[in-house]
C-alpha positions in Angstrom: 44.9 -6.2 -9.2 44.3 -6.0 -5.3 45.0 -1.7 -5.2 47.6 -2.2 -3.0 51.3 -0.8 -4.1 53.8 -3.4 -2.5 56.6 -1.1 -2.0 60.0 -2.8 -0.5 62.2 0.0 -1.2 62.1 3.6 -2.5 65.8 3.1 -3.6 64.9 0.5 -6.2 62.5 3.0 -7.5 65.1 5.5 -7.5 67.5 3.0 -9.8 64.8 2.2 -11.4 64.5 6.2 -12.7 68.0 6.6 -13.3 68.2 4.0 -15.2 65.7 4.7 -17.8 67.2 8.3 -18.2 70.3 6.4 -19.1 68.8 4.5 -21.4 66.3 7.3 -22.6 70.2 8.8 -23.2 71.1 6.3 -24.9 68.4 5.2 -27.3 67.8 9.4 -28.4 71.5 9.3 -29.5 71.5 6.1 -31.6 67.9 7.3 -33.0 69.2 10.6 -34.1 72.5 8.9 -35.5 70.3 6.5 -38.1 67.7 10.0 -38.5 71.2 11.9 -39.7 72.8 8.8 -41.6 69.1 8.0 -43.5 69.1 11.9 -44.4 73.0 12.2 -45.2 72.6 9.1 -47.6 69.8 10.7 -49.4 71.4 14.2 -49.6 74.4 11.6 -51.0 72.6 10.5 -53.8 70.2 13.0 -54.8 73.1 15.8 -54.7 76.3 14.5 -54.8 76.6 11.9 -57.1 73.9 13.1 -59.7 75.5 16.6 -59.6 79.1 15.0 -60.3 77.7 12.7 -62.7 75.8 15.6 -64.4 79.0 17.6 -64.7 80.7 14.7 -65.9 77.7 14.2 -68.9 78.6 17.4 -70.1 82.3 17.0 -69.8 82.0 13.5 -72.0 79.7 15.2 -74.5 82.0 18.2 -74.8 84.8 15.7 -75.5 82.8 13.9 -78.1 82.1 17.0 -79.8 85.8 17.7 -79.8 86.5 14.5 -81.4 84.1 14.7 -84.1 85.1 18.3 -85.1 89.0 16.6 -85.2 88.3 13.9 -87.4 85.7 15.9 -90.0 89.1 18.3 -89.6 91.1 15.5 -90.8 88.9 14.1 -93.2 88.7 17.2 -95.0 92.0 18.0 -95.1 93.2 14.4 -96.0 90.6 14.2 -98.8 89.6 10.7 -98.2 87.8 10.5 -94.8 89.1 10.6 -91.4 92.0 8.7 -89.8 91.6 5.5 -88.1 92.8 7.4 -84.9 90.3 10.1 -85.0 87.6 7.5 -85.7 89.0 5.6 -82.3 88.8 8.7 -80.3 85.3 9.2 -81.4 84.2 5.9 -80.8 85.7 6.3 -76.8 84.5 9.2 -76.7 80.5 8.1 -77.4 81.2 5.3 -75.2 81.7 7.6 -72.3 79.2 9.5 -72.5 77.1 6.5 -73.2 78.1 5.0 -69.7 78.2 8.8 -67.9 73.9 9.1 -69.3 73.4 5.2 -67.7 75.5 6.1 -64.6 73.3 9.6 -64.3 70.1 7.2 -64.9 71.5 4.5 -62.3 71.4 7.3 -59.9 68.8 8.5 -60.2 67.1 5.5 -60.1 68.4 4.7 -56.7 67.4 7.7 -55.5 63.9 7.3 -56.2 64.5 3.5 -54.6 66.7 3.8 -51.6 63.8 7.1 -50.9 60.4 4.5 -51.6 62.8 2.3 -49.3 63.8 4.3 -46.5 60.6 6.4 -46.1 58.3 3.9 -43.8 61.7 3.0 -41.9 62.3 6.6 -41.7 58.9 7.3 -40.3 59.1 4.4 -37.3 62.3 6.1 -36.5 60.6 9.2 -36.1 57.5 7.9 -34.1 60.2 5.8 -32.1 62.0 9.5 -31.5 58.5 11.0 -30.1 58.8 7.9 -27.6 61.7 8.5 -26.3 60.8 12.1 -25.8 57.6 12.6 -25.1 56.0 9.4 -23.7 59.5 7.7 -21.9 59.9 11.9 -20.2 56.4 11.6 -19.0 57.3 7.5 -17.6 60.2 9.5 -15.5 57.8 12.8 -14.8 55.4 9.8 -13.0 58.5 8.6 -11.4 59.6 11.4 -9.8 55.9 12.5 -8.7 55.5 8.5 -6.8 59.0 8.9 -5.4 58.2 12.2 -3.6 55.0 10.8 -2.8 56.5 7.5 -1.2 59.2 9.8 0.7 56.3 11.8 1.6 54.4 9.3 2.7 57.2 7.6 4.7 58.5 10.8 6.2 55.0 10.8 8.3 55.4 7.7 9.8 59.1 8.5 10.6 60.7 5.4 8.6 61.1 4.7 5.1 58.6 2.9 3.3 59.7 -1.1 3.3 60.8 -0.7 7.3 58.4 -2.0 10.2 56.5 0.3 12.2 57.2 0.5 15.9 54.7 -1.9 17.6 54.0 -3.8 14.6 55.0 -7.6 14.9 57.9 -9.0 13.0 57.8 -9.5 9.1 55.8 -12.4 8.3 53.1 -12.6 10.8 49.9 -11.8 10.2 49.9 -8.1 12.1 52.9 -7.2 10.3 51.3 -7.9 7.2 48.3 -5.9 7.9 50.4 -3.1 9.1 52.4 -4.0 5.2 49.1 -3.4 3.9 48.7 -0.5 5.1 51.3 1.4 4.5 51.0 0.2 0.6 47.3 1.3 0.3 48.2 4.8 1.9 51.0 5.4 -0.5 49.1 4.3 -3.4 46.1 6.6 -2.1 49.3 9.5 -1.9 50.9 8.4 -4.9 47.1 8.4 -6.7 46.1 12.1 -5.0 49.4 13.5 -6.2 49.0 12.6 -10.0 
């Protein structure tokens, strides 16, 4: 690099700024949305769905017990075993809670996955958060400081920094790009002094 800062315009430096904090805008919000979704999927599965399908266990077990105690009932009282309806009931009654225990297991399962899963996504989301806040506020922090020092710096000379001198020969010759030269290595010596 030649040390010099070749500043046309202060304005595109400006643009430049706001820009990023639109897009600094921008990227926190869709970070924090997939932050909120990855934890509102696991709060999904851990909680929701293996609390229903826990309650649902006991509610098929209970059932089951029911149906037994119906058709011991009825064979007792009929003297020669239970009813081919009381032996259906029990029979869909084990299969539920048969598929209710390997729903509750499914879940769980996929909560231990979709957590083993998400965890290293979830952590580069959270390192690409500390970006966006930390490192992208100090890019606009340094932005700010080497626009005040550029306005600073052309505020001395009377004209903003990318306009000729008076006395200086017209862009293109070789004294106007000395006198270029020197009004790039005095703000980057200003913008330098003021970080």
């Amino acid at each position: 690099m030649s040390g010099h800062a070749h500043v046309r315009s202060v304005d595109d430096i400006a643009r430049f700024r706001a820009a990023l904090l639109t897009f600094m805008s921008g990227a926190r919000a869709a970070v924090e949305e997939c932050s909120v979704e990855a934890s509102r999927q696991q709060a999904w599965l851990e909680h929701d769905r293996r609390r229903f399908w826990e309650a649902e266990l006991t509610r098929r077990q209970r059932r089951l017990d029911e149906a037994k105690e119906a058709a011991f009932t009825d064979a007792l009282a009929s003297q020669r075993g239970p009813g081919g309806w009381h032996q259906m009931q029990v029979r869909r009654a084990r299969q539920a809670v048969e598929e209710a225990t390997t729903r509750l297991e499914q879940v769980r399962k996929w909560s231990r996955a979709f957590q083993n899963t998400s965890l290293p996504w979830i952590k580069q989301v959270e390192r690409l958060q500390t970006m966006l806040t930390v490192d992208m506020a100090k890019a606009a922090s340094v932005l700010d400081r080497t626009l005040v020092a550029l306005e600073g710096y052309s505020g001395r000379f009377g004209a903003p920094v990318g306009t000729p001198r008076p006395g200086l020969a017209a862009e293109g010759s070789p004294a106007a790009s000395a006198g270029a030269e020197d009004l790039d290595a005095g703000a980057a010596a200003s913008a330098g002094a003021e970080t």
